[in-house]
Structure formats: structure tokens, C-alpha cells
C-alpha positions as CSV (number, residue, x, y, z in Angstrom):
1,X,64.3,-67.5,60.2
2,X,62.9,-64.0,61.5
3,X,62.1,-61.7,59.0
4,X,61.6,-57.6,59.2
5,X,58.0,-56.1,57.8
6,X,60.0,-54.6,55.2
7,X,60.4,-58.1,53.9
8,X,57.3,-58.8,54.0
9,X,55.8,-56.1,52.4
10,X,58.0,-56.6,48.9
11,X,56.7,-59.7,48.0
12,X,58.9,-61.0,44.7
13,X,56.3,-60.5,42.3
14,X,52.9,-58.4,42.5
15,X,50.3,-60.3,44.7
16,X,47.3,-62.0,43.1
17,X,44.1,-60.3,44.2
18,X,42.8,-63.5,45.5
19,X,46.3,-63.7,47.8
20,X,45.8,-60.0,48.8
21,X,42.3,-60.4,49.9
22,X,43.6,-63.8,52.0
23,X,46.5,-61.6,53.8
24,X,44.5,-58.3,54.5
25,X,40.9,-59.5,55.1
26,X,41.5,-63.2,56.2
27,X,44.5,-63.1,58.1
28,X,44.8,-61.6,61.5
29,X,47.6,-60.3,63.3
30,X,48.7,-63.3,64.8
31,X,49.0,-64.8,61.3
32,X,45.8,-67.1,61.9
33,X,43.8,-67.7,58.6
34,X,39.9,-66.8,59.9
35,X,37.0,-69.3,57.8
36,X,35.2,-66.3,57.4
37,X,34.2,-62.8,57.9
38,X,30.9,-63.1,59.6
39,X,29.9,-66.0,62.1
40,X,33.3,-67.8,61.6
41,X,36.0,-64.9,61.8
42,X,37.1,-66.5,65.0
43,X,37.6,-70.4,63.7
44,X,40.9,-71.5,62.1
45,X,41.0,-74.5,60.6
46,X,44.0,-76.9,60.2
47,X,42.6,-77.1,56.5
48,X,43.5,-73.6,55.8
49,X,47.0,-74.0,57.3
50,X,47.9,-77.0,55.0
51,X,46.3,-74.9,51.8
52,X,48.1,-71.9,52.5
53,X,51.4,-73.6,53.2
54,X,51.2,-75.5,50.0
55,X,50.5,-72.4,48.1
56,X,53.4,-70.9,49.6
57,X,55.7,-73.8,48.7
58,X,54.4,-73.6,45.1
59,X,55.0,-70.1,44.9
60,X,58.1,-70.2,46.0
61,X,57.3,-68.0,49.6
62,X,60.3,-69.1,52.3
63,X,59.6,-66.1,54.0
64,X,55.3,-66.4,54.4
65,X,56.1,-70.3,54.7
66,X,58.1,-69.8,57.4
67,X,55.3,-67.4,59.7
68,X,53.0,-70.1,59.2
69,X,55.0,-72.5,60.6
70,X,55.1,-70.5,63.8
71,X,51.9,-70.6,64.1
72,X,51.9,-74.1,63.9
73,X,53.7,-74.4,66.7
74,X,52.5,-71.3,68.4
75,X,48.6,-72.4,67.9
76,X,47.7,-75.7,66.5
77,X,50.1,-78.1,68.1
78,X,48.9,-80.4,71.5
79,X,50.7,-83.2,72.1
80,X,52.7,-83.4,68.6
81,X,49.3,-83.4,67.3
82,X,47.8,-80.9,64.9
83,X,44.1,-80.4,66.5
84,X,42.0,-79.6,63.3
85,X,40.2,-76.0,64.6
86,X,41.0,-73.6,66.9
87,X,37.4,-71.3,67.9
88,X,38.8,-68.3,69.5
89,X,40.9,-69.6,71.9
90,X,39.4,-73.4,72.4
91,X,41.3,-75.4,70.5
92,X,39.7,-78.5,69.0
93,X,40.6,-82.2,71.1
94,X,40.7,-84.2,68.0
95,X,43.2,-84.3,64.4
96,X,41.7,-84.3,61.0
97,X,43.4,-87.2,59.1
98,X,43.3,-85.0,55.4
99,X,44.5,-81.7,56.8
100,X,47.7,-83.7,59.0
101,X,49.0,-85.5,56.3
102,X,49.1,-82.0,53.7
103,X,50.9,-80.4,56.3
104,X,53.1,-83.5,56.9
105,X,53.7,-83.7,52.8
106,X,54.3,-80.0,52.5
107,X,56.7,-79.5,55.5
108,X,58.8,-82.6,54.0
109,X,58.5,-81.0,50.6
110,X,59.5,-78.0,51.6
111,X,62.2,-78.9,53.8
112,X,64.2,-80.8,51.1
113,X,63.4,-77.6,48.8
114,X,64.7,-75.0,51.0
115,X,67.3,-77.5,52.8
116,X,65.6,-76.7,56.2
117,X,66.0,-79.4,58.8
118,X,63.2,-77.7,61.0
119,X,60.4,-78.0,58.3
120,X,61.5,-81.9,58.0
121,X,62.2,-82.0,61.9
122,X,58.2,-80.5,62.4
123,X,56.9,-82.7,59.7
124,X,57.8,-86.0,61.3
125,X,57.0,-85.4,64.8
126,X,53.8,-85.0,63.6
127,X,53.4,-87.9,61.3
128,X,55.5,-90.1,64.4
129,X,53.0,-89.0,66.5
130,X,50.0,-89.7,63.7
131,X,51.4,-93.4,63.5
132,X,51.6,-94.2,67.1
133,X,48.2,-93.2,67.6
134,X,45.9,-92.2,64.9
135,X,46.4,-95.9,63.2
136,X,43.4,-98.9,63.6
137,X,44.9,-102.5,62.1
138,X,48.0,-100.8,60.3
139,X,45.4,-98.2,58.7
140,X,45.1,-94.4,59.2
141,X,41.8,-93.4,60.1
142,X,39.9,-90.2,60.3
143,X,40.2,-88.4,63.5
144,X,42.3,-89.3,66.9
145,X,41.5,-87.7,69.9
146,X,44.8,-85.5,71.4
147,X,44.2,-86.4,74.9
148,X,42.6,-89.9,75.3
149,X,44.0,-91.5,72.2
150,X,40.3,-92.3,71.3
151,X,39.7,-92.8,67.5
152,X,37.9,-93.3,64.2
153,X,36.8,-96.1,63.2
154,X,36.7,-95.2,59.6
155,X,38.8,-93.8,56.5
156,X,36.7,-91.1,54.4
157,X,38.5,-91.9,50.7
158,X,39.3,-88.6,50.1
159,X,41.7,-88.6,53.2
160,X,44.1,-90.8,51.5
161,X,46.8,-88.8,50.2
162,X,49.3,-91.3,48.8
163,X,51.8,-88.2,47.7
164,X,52.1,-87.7,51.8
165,X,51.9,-91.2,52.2
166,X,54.9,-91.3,50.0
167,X,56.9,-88.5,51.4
168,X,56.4,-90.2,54.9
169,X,58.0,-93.9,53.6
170,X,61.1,-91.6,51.8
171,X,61.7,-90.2,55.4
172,X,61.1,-93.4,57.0
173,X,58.2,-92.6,58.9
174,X,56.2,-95.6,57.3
175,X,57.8,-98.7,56.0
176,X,57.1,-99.5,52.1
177,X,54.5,-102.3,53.4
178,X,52.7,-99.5,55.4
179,X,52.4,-96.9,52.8
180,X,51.0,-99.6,50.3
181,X,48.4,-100.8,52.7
182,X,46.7,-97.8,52.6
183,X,47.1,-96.8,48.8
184,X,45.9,-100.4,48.5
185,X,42.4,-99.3,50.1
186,X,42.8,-96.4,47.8
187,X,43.1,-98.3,44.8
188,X,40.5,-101.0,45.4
189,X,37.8,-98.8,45.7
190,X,34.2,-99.3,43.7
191,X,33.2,-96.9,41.7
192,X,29.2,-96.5,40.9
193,X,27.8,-97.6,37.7
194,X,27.7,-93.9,36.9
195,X,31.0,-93.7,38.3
196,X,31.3,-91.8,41.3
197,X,33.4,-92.9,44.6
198,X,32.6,-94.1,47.9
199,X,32.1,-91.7,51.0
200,X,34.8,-94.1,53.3
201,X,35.9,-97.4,54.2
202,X,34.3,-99.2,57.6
203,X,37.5,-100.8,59.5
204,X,35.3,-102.9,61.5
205,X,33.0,-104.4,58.5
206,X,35.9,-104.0,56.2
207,X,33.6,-102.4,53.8
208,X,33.3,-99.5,51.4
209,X,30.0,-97.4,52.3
210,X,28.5,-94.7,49.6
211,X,26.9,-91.3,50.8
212,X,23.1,-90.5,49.6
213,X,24.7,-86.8,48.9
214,X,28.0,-86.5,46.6
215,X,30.6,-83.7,47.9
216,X,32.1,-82.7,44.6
217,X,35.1,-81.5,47.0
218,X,35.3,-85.3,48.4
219,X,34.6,-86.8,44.8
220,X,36.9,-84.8,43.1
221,X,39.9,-85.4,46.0
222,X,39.6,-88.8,45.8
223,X,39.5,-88.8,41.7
224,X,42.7,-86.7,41.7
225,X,44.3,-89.0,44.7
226,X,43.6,-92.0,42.7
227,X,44.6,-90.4,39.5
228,X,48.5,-89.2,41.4
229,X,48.9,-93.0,41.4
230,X,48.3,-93.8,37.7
231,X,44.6,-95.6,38.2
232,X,42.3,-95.1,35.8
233,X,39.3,-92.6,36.8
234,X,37.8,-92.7,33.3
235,X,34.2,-93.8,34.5
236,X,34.0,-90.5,37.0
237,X,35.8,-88.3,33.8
238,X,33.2,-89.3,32.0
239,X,30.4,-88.7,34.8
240,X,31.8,-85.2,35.6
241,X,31.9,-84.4,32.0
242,X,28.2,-85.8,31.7
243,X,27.4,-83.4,34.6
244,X,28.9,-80.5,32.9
245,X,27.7,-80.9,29.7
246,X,23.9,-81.4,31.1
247,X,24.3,-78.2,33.1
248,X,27.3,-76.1,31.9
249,X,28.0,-75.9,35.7
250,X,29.7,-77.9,38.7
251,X,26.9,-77.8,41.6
252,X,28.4,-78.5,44.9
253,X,26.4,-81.5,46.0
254,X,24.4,-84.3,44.3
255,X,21.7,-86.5,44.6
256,X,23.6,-90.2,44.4
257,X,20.2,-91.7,43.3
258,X,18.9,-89.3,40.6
259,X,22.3,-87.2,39.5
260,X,20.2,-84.4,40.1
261,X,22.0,-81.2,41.8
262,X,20.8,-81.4,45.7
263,X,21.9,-77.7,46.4
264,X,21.4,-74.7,43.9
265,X,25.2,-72.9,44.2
266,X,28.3,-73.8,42.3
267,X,31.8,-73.0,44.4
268,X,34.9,-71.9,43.3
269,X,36.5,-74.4,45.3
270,X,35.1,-77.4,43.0
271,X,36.3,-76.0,39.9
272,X,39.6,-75.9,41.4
273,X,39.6,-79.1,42.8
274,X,38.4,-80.3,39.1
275,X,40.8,-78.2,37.5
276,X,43.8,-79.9,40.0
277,X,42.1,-82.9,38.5
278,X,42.3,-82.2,35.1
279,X,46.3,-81.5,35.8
280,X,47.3,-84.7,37.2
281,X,45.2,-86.3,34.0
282,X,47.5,-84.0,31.8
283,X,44.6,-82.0,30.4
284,X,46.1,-79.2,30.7
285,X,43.4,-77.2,28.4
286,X,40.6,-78.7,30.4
287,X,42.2,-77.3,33.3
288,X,42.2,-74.0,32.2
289,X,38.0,-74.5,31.1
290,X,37.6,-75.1,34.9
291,X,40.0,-72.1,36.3
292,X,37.6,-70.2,33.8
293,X,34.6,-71.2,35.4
294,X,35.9,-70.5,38.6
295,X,37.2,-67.3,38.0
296,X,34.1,-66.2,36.2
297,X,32.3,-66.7,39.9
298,X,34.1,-63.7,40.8
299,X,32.0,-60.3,42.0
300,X,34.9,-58.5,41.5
301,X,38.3,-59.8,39.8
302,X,40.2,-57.0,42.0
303,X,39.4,-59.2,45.6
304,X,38.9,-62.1,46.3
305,X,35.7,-65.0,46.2
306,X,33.4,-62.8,47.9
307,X,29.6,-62.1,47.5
308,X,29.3,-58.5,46.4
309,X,26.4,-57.8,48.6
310,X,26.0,-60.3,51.4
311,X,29.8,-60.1,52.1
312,X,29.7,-63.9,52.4
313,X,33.3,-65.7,52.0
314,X,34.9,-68.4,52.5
315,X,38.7,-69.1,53.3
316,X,38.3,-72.8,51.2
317,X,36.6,-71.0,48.2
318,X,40.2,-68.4,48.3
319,X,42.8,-70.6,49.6
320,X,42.0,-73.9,46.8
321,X,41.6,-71.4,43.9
322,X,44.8,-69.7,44.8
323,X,46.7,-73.3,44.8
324,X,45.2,-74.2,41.7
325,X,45.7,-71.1,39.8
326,X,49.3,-71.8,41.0
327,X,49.6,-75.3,39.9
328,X,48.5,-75.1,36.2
329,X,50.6,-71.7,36.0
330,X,53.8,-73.5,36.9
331,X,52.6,-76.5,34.8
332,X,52.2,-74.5,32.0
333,X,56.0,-73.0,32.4
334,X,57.1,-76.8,33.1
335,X,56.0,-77.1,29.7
336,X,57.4,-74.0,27.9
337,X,60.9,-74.6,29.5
């Protein structure tokens, strides 16, 4: 679907800030989404393509939706893979198991929303072509290589996404027995006496292997992955609730041995993640608490999350806050309909 500027330029309802600091500082011309505005303007991440189009299919955006998925093809594709960065013009040789399957989930999605057979048509060449070749023993793992095939050797448990795991069985692209083997790694996981997650599972040792440093992102991904599929997460509830209550902050990264915060910045990207959380748990006040937080790390609630005087940003710490925001707004009209 083409589109002029014109339509483009009346958006159906008044852009967020957040959303108008991604399109006019982020974006470029091309419709790539840059990581940053200093040393990374020229890296695009698969990451922020998958974000972005699942903001736009929760706000309702065909039109946005649809540039982005030109630039799929246009950038991002080799092979009927999605390589996972693009620096300048050197694109990446290797996929990014988390950032394929949100695009494959949100292409599918979007595809029976809209009734657009290309969305569908894009999202299973990709997953067709993750199967064939980015599987070890009937398991996705992290990474393939685009041109040799070469792979991972490991699943980081944040990566498993049993919502795309789920869209891929409905449009046959895994059977039912291959979608359950890997929630089943999912949902066997350990959890820590204090009741954090593993970093990933070992496919050669057939074990799960804990990090020394805890990515709130990555602990809070695989909480809400687990919690999509009904498992109890109440041990790491209670230890992120411990956490905040100690501190009245979310740090980024933790000290897996002494709980103590290991770097000294909170991110507005972890409060969304929590407040994503907090949704699929049905707490829909506790979700607002985080979206409060994160808000609140705003220099300026007319832009976006950007230091007011280093200029530092980061596309993750705009393009997660604007899909939460997003989420608990239409959960909260869900529940007033």
C-alpha cells in the first residue's frame, strides 16, 4: 500500500511526545530507526524494528506499519533472514533469535488484523527460513549465521516468546509438538532462592546456566514470557517488589550474589518492561506505579527519554515505553468497554 505525505502527516490522533521525538529525531529519511544520536546514529537494530512495528499494531497505524515493512525488505532481509544490525551500510551476518520471532508474531498479528496476505506472506518466510536453519535438536537457539548456516549453541530465556511461538503453530509454521518443546524449556526453568531466572539454557550440557549480573530487561522478559503462559512468577513478584521497596527504584543490573545494584542508573525501559509485566499478571494499578516511574525519568515531558544536557538517548529507552504506555492504555479501555 503506497501512501502520500499528506497521509502521513495527519496522524488519527495527536502524536505522543515520546512517538514525535522517535519519528523526527530517530528516524531518518529512509525510515531506519537510528540507536542513538551520538556514536550509534548510524546502527539500526532488528530490535527497534520489531518494537516499533508492535507499537504500530497496537495503535492501530496500517499506514506507519506498512513503511516499516519496506524497510524490512528494503534493509534487513539476506537470505529470508532478518540480520539483527545494519552499521551504516554493513549489515550484520547473523539473526537475533528475540528480535525474529517479534517481527514474525507481529507480521502474523497484523496480517489477520488488517486482512493483509503480505504481512502473513513476510512473516512466514521468515519463520520458514528460522526453522530450517536457526533450530539445534528441535530447539530455537540464539543466533544463525545468514551465510554459512553456523549457529548457537544456546537459548538465552528471555528469547522464548511463546505468544510467537504460538502464532507460528496457528499458521503452521511449527507443529503443536514443536511449539511445546520450546515453551517446555520455558516452563521448566529454576528460579533462584531469591527468585530470579536463569541467563540461558546450554543445548550441549542440557543445562540451565545463571549470569553473576541480572539484566532487569532479560529478568523481566522472561517473567512476563512465563507469566503469558499462566506459570506462576510469584517468587520473582515478590523479589522485584523486595527490590523496590528497599530502594524505591528499578536499577538496571544486579549483583546475583549480594542483590545489591551493580550499576547506579535506573532506565525507562525496565519500568516498562515491569509495567508490561504487571499487565499480563492483571495488576493493572501496579502497572500504572511503574509507567509513573518511568515517566518521572523524563527531562522534559514534551520529547522524548533524553538527558537534558548530555543529549544521551536511546531508541530502546523510547521505543519499550511507547509500547507500554500503549498496552495498559488499551487495557484500561478493554476494561471500561
Amino acid at each position: 500500500m503506497s501512501c502520500t505525505k499528506k497521509e502521513v502527516a495527519l496522524p488519527k490522533e495527536p502524536l505522543s511526545p515520546t512517538e514525535q521525538f522517535v519519528l523526527q529525531k530517530l528516524m531518518t529519511d529512509k525510515g531506519l530507526l537510528r540507536t542513538d544520536l551520538t556514536d550509534q546514529k548510524e546502527l539500526f537494530l532488528s530490535e527497534s524494528v520489531g518494537l516499533w512495528l508492535a507499537y504500530l499494531l497496537e495503535k492501530d497505524d496500517q499506514i506507519r506499519f506498512d513503511e516499516q515493512v519496506q524497510v524490512i525488505k528494503t534493509f534487513f532481509l539476506t537470505n529470508n533472514f532478518m540480520v539483527w544490525r545494519i552499521e551504516g551500510t554493513k549489515k550484520a551476518s547473523v539473526t537475533a533469535l528475540i528480535d525474529d520471532l517479534r517481527v514474525i508474531r507481529v507480521l502474523l498479528e497484523a496480517g489477520e488484523k488488517w486482512d493483509n496476505a503480505s504481512y502473513i506472506q513476510l512473516g512466514k518466510e521468515i519463520g520458514e527460513n528460522l526453522k530450517r536453519f536457526g533450530m539445534v535438536d528441535g530447539l530455537f537457539v540464539d543466533f544463525v549465521d545468514v551465510h554459512s548456516h553456523d549457529k548457537a549453541n544456546t537459548l538465552t530465556m528471555c528469547y522464548i516468546m511463546p505468544a510467537a511461538f504460538q502464532q507460528m503453530a496457528e499458521h503452521d509454521l511449527l507443529s503443536q509438538e514443536q511449539m511445546e518443546q520450546q515453551i517446555t524449556i520455558l516452563q521448566n526453568t529454576p528460579v533462584s532462592k531469591e527468585g530470579f531466572f536463569p541467563k540461558y539454557y546450554d543445548l550441549f550440557s542440557k543445562s540451565y546456566v545463571f549470569d553473576e549480573e541480572l539484566h532487569m530487561i532479560e529478568q523481566l522478559y522472561t517473567a512476563y514470557h512465563l507469566a503469558s503462559i499462566k506459570k506462576d512468577t510469584t517468587p520473582f513478584k515478590n523479589w522485584l517488589f523486595d527490590l523496590l521497596a528497599r530502594d524505591d527504584k528499578l536499577y538496571g543490573r544486579y549483583d546475583a550474589e549480594t542483590n545489591k545494584p551493580a550499576v547506579k542508573y535506573e532506565s525507562p525501559a525496565v519500568y516498562a518492561m515491569a509495567a508490561r509485566y504487571m499487565l499480563e499478571l492483571n495488576e493493572q494499578q501496579m502497572a500504572q506505579q511503574f509507567l509513573d516511574k518511568m515517566t518521572a525519568l523524563k527531562d522534559d515531558p514534551k520529547t522524548g527519554y533524553v538527558d537534558y544536557y548530555t543529549k544521551s538517548t536511546h531508541i530502546f529507552d523510547n521505543l519499550l515505553p511507547l509500547l507500554a504506555e500503549r498496552e495498559v492504555n488499551n487495557a484500561h479501555n478493554d476494561e471500561l468497554e
